[in-house]
N, C-alpha and C positions, 0 to 999 in steps of 0.2 A: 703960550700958544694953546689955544680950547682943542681939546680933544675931538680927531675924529669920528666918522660913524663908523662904530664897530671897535674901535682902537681902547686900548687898554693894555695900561705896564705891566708888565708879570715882573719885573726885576729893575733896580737901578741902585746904584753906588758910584762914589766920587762926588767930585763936583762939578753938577749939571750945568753951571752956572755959564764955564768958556764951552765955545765948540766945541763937536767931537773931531778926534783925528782920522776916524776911518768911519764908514758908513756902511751897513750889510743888509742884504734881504738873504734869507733863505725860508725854501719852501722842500717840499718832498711827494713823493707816490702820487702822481694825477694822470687822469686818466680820463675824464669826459672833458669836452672843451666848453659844451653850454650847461646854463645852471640847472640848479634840483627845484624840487619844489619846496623846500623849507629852509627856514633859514639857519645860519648863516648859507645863502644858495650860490653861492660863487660864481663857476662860470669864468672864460677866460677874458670875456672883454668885460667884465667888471676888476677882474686881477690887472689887467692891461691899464686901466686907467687907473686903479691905487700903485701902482708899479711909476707910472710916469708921476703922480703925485711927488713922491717921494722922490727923483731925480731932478726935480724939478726946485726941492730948497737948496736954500744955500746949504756952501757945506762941499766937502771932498765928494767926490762922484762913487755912487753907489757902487759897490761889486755886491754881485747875485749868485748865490750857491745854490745849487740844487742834489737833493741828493738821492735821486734815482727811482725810477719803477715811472715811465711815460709813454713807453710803447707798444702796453697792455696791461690789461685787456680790455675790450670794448667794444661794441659794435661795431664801430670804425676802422678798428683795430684788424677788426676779422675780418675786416676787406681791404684796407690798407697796409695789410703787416707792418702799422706803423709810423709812415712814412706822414701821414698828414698830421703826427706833433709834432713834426721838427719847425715848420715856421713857428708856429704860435712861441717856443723857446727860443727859436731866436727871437723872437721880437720882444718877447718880455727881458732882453738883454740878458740873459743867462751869462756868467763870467766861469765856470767849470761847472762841471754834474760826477758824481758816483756812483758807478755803474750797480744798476738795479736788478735782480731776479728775473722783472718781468720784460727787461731790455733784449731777455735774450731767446721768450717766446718762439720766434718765429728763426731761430738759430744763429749761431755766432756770424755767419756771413752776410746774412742781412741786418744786422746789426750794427755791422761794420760799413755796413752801405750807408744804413741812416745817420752815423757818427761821422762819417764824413761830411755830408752836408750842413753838420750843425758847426755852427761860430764861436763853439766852445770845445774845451777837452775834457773827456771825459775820465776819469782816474779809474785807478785799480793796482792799489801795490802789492798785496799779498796773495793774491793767487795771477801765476806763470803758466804759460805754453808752450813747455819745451818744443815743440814741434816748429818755434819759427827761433827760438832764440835761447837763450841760457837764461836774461832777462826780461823776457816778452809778455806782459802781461797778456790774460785773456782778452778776448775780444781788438787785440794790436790798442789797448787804452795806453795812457799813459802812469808812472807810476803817482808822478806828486808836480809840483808845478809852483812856481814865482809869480805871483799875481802884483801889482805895482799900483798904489791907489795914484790920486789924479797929483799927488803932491811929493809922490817919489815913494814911500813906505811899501816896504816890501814883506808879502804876506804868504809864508809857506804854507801850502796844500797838499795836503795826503789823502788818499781814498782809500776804504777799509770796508771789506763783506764779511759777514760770518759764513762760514763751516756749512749750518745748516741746511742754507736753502740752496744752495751750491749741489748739495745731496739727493736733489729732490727734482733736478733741471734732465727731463728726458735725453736731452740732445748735445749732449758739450763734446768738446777735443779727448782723448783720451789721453792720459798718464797727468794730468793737473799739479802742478805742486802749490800746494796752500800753507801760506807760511803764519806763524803765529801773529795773531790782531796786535798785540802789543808791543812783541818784540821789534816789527815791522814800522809802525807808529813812532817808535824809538831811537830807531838808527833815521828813521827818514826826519825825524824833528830837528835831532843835530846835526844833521848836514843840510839842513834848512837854514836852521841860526847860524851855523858856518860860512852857508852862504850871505847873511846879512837880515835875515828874515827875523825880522823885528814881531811878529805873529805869527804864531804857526796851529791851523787850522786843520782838523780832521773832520773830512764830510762821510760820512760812513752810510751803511745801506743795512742795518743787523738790526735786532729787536733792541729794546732800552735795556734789559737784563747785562746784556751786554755792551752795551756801550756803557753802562757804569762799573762792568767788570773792566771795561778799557780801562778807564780813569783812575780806577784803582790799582791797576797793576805798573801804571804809569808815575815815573819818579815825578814830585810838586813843580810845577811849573814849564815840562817839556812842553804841555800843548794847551794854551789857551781855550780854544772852543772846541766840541762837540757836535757837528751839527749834525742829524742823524733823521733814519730814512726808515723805510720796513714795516714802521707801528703805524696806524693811521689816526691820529688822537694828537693833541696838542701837549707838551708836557716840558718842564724844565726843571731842572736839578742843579745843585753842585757839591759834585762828589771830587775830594780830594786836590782842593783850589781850582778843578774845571769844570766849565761851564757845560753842562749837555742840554742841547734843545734838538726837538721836533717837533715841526710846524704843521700837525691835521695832515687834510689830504686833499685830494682833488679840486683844486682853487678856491677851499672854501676858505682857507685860513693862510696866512703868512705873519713871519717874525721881522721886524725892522730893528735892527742893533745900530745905536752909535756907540763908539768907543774912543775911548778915554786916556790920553798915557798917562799916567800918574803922577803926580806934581807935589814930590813928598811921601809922609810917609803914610802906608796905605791905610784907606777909612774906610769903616762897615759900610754895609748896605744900610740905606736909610731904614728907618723902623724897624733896626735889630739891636743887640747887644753887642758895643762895642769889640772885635776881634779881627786877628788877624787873616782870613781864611786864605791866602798864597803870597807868601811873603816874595816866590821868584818871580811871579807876573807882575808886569809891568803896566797892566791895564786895567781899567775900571769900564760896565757895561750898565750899558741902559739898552734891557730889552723890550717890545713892544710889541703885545700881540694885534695882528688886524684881520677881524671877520669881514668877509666877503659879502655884505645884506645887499640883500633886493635896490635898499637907499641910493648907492650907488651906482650913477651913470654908468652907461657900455659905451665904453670905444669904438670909434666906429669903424677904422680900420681893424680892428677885430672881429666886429659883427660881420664886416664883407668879409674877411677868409672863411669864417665859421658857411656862411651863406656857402661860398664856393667850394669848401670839403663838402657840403648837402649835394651839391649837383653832381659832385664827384661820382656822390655813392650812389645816385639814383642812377647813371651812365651804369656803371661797376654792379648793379644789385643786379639791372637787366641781363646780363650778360650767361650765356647756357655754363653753369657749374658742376653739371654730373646728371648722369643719366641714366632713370631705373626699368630693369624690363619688364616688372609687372607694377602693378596699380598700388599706391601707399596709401592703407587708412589710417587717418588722422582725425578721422570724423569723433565725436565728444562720445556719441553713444553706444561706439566699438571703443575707444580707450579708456574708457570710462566704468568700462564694466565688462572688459574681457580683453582675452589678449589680443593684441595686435601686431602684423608686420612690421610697422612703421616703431612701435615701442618696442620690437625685438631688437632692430636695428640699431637703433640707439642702445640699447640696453646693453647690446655686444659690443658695442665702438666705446663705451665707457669701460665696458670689465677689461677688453683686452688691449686698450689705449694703457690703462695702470696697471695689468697684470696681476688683478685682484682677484678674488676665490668667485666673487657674484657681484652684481650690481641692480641694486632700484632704485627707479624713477617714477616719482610721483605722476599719476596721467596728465594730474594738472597744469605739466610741463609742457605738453603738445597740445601747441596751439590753432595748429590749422583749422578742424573741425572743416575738415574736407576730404576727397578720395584725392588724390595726386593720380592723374592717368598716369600709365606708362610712358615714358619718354623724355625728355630735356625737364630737369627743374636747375630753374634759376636760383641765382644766389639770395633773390627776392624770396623764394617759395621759403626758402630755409631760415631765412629769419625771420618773417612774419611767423612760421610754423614757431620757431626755438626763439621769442623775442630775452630772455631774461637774461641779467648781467652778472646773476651770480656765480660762480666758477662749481665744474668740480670737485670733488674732493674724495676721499679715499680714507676709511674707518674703520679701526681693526675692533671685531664686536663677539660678544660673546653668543654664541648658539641659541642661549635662552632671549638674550634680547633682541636678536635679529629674529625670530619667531614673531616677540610680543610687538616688533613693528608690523610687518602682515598683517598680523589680525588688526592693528587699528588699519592695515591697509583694503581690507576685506570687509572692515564690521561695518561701513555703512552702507553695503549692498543690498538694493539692487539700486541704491539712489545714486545719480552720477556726478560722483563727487570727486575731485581731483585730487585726491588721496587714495587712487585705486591702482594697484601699482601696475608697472610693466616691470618684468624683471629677466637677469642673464644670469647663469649658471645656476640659476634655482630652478625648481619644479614643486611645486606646492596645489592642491585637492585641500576645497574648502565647500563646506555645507550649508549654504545659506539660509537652512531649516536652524542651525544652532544659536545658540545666544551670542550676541557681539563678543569676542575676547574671547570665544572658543569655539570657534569656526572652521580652523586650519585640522585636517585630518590625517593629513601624510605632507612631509615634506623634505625633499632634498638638494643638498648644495655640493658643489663640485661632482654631481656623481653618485653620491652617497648620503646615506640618510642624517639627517640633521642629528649632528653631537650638541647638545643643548650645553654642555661645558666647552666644547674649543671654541677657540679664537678665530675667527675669517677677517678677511678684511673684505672690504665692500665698498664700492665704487658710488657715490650720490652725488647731490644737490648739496650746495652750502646752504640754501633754503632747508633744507628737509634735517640736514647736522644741528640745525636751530629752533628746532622741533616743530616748525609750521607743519601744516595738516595733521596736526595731530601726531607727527615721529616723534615723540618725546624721547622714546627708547633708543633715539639715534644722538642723543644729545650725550659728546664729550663731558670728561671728568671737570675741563676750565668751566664747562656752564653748568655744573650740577651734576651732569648724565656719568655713566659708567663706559662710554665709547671711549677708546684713543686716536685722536687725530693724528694721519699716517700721513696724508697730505692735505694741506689746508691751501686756502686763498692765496697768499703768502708763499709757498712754496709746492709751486707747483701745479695751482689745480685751473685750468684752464676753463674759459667759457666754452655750451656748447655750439654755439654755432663758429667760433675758433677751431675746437674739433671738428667739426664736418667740413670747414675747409682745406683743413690741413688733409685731412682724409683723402676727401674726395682730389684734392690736384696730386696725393699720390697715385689715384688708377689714373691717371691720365696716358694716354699714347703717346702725346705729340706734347714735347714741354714740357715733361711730368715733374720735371725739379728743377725748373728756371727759378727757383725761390726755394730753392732746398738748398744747403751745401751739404758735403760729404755725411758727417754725424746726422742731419735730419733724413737725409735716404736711407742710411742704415737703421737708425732708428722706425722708421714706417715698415722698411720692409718687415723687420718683428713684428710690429704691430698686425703688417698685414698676413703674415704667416699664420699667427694664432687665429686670425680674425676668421679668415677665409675657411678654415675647420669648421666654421659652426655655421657662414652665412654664404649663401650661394651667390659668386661671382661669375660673371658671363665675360669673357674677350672680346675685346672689339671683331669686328668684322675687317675684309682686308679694306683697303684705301682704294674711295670711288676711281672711277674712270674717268678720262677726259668728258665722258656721254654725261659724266653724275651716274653710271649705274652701277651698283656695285657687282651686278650679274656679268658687267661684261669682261671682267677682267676674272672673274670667275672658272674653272674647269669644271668638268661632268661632277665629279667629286666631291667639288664644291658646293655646285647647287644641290646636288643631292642632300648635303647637311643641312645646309637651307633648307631645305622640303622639311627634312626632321626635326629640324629647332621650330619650325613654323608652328607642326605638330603638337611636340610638348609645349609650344609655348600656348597653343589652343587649348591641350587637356590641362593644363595648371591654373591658365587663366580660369575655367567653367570652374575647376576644383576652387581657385580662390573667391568668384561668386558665390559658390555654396557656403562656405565658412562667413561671410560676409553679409549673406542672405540678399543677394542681387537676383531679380528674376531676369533670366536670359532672354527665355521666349515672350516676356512683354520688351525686351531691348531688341531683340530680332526685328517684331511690328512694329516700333517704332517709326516714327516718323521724320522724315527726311530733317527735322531741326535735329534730332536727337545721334545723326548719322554718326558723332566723333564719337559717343557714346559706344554706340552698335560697333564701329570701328574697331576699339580697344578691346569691347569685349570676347570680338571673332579674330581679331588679330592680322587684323589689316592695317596697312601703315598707319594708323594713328600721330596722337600730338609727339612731335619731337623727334616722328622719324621710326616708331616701330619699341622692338623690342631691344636691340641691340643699335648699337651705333662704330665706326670707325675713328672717332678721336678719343673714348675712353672705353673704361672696362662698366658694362653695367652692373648693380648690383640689382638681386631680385629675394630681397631678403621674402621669408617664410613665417606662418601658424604651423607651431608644431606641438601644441598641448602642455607650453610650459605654466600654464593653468588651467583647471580643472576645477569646474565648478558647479557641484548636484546639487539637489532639491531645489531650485529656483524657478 
């Protein structure tokens, strides 16, 4: 049979010659559903059609493993909490999945919402919630599972997390019990083969370090395959007669296994030296890798879902998501070269979302390059504003090199380069008269002046941890750098426009945790406690009248506050003109086209309804000099 486009054996042993007895796909960690722009470019309705390919030879009926991380993060994600991978999994016949890190993004309850609708179960044997059972795993998964191919063979399934990124999930059940990866593996294998389970398969969700500590800690021959999840890289081994694979990521890549029961006594792998490498397995494997290229056709029932998640979000993007009472700059040539409201606010929803010492964000981050009036911004303004897909992340750095980023973040002022930072719990005085790389003249974090020997950790960009715009000195010990990754992609660090939703449907009045459960409201409200110390949060208004007026359900009292919010909200706004450098009294003269303008700025009901609104809480983040910048 001539090789497919993209297709290539990483492994094969026995003899190819009769059929195989079982058939497998698995894949791991995906998360966009249309391709990239390079190749292998994947894409789900070009996986959709290599998927039916292969169901399609002769031969026992495929089972499909998956082994976890599909419900974030992404664009889509951060509007759908989700919800729009679950067909594309069914349809690419998923046969079980193991529950991922990023499954549980948007909290174990909507989690559990999403897993219900999928046509698969999803595993999880060693870590329990005591809170519904004695043996309940998290997320109500299941622990391991009898899969039965089309000819009767029955193939045990286990699913297995590590430790780590378990430790790094904002929002889970509390009192967890996490039981050891091997030991677990162990007891679930033989009472697989007990039950008749001629294969016994572990789909895991942990970096490869660890799934070949599995393999190794595991007696020869308990568990045939490894299929494993977490890394995003293609990779195969065999450590200790088991097979460990992981199949890339994001539909660019999958692994197609036939399997073999052995027919006598067991033979090398073709092109090696004769040996026995697991005398108790009873199977021989031909695995095959297949790239995702451009070459291949899109499905076209894939292309129509992909089409109707687009319409989804354009419905979904319109829709009012939070509401601020003063004006957001985002314009290039305020972020770009000074501080901004718009970069405080983010700067703070990073530091105190991870409860990090300070946080910086490249300007180049903020996209809008516009004033945001006061009032309704939609879920559109916020992603077109924050479009990037790279997560969060959280960097424990030394004094002296969190300095030497600044000044690369400073040195090439007053040009407006997207390397000029916005930053939270620092304050920093730089001299634009001095030579690039010594510029910075005072500077302090948490409060207190910069210890050029301690340790902080700091809140960023997975862009900027990889030294783009020049943060070289942000760059971890794995790339070179002297940083340590506190939270990475991988465990824990969320996109930001994922962040501002979550955020933002916590102020909410009406609704506020329709897609919270318990853990995610406790967790915001922290978030919101520390948050609200540093950024000014305004309360909704009460709830209009049958008239629409909010005055009429109003008392003296009330309106009186009203007079006074109107007030301040007039002297803050002129005050935020002036930092901004808006001329008032040519917006006064304006001209009846420029009226929304004149509106927002005297503080007349403007776009979205004013300064305050009754379905949420507004935020009216502030310039408060946490840069300072002479000689320029």
């Amino acid at each position: 049979m001539s090789a497919k486009p993209g297709e290539s054996t990483v492994y094969t042993s026995g003899d190819t010659s009769c059929p195989p007895d079982l058939r497998f796909i698995h894949y791991n960690d995906v998360y966009h559903l249309e391709p990239g722009s390079r190749e292998p470019v994947g894409g789900i309705a070009r996986f959709q059609t290599v998927v039916e390919e292969y169901h399609a030879q002769d031969g026992p009926g495929v089972l499909t493993f998956f082994s976890g991380d599909a419900f974030s993060p992404s664009l889509e994600s951060s509007v759908t909490k989700g919800k729009h991978m679950v067909t594309p999994l069914n349809a690419i016949k998923t046969s079980v999945a193991c529950l991922g890190n990023h499954e549980l993004d948007f909290g174990v309850e909507q989690f559990q919402s999403l897993a219900a609708d999928c046509t698969f179960p999803w595993l999880c044997a060693n870590v329990l919630d005591p809170a519904h059972g004695p043996d309940v795993p998290l997320g109500r998964c299941q622990r391991s599972i009898m899969l039965r191919s089309t000819d009767g063979t029955r193939i045990g399934v286990i699913g297995l997390v590590e430790r780590d990124w378990l430790d790094t999930i904002n929002a889970l059940p509390p009192n967890l019990v996490f039981l050891d990866v091997a030991e677990t593996a162990r007891q679930f294998a033989e009472q697989l083969r007990g039950e008749g389970a001629e294969m016994v398969v572990c789909v895991t969700h942990q970096r490869e370090p660890n799934d070949v500590q599995l393999a190794n800690d595991l007696p020869p021959g308990a568990v045939d395959l490894i299929l494993g999840g977490h890394d995003h890289f293609y990779g195969h081994a065999v450590v200790n007669g088991t097979h460990i694979l992981r199949s890339g990521t994001d539909f660019k890549q999958l692994s197609y296994l036939e399997c073999r029961r052995r027919r006598g006594p067991p033979q090398p792998p073709q092109g090696t030296k004769p040996r026995i490498e697991n005398p108790a397995s009873e199977w021989d494997f031909t695995i095959t890798r297949r790239d995702i290229l451009s070459s291949i056709p899109e499905d076209a029932a894939a292309l129509s879902r992909i089409s109707a998640v687009t319409a989804s979000l354009r419905s979904t993007l319109d829709k009012p998501l939070a509401h601020t009472a003063v004006p957001l700059d985002a314009r290039f040539s305020t972020v770009r070269t000074r501080e901004s409201n718009m970069g405080n606010f983010i700067a703070d929803l990073m530091q105190h979302y991870y409860g990090a010492d300070c946080a910086v964000l490249a300007a180049g981050t903020i996209r809008g390059d516009q004033i945001y009036p006061a009032g309704v911004l939609r879920a559109r303004d916020l992603m077109s504003c924050f479009p990037f897909e790279d997560p969060c992340v959280v960097l424990a750095i030394r004094g002296k090199d969190l300095k030497a980023a600044l000044e690369n973040a400073v040195g090439q002022y007053p040009s407006q380069e997207g390397r000029f930072p916005q930053v939270a719990g620092i304050r920093l005085v730089f001299d634009a008269r001095l030579p690039p790389g010594r510029r910075i003249t005072a500077m302090h974090v948490a409060g207190e002046p910069l210890d050029e020997g301690r340790e902080y950790t700091l809140a960023t960009r997975e862009y900027m941890a990889r030294g783009k715009d020049g943060y070289t000195d942000l760059l971890p010990v794995s790339k070179g750098g002297r940083t340590r990754m506190v939270v990475g992609e991988e465990s824990g660090g969320l996109l930001l426009s994922t962040l501002l939703r979550q955020y933002f449907s916590s102020l909410k009045a009406v609704g506020q945790w329709t897609v919270f459960d318990g853990d995610m409201r406790n967790f915001w409200g922290g978030v919101q406690e520390r948050l609200h110390r540093v950024e000014t949060v305004l309360e909704p208004v009460a709830a209009a009248a049958k008239d629409g007026s909010v005055a009429a359900q109003q008392g003296n009292g009330d309106r009186e506050d009203g007079e006074r919010m109107r007030f301040l909200m007039r002297k803050y706004t002129r005050r935020w003109a002036r930092i901004v450098h808006l001329n008032l009294a040519a917006a006064a003269a304006a001209p009846e086209a420029d009226r929304e303008h004149h509106d927002l700025l005297y503080g007349r009901a403007g776009s979205g309804g004013g300064w305050r609104t009754d379905w949420t809480k507004s935020i009216a983040p502030r310039v408060e000099g946490r840069i300072v910048m002479i000689g320029g």
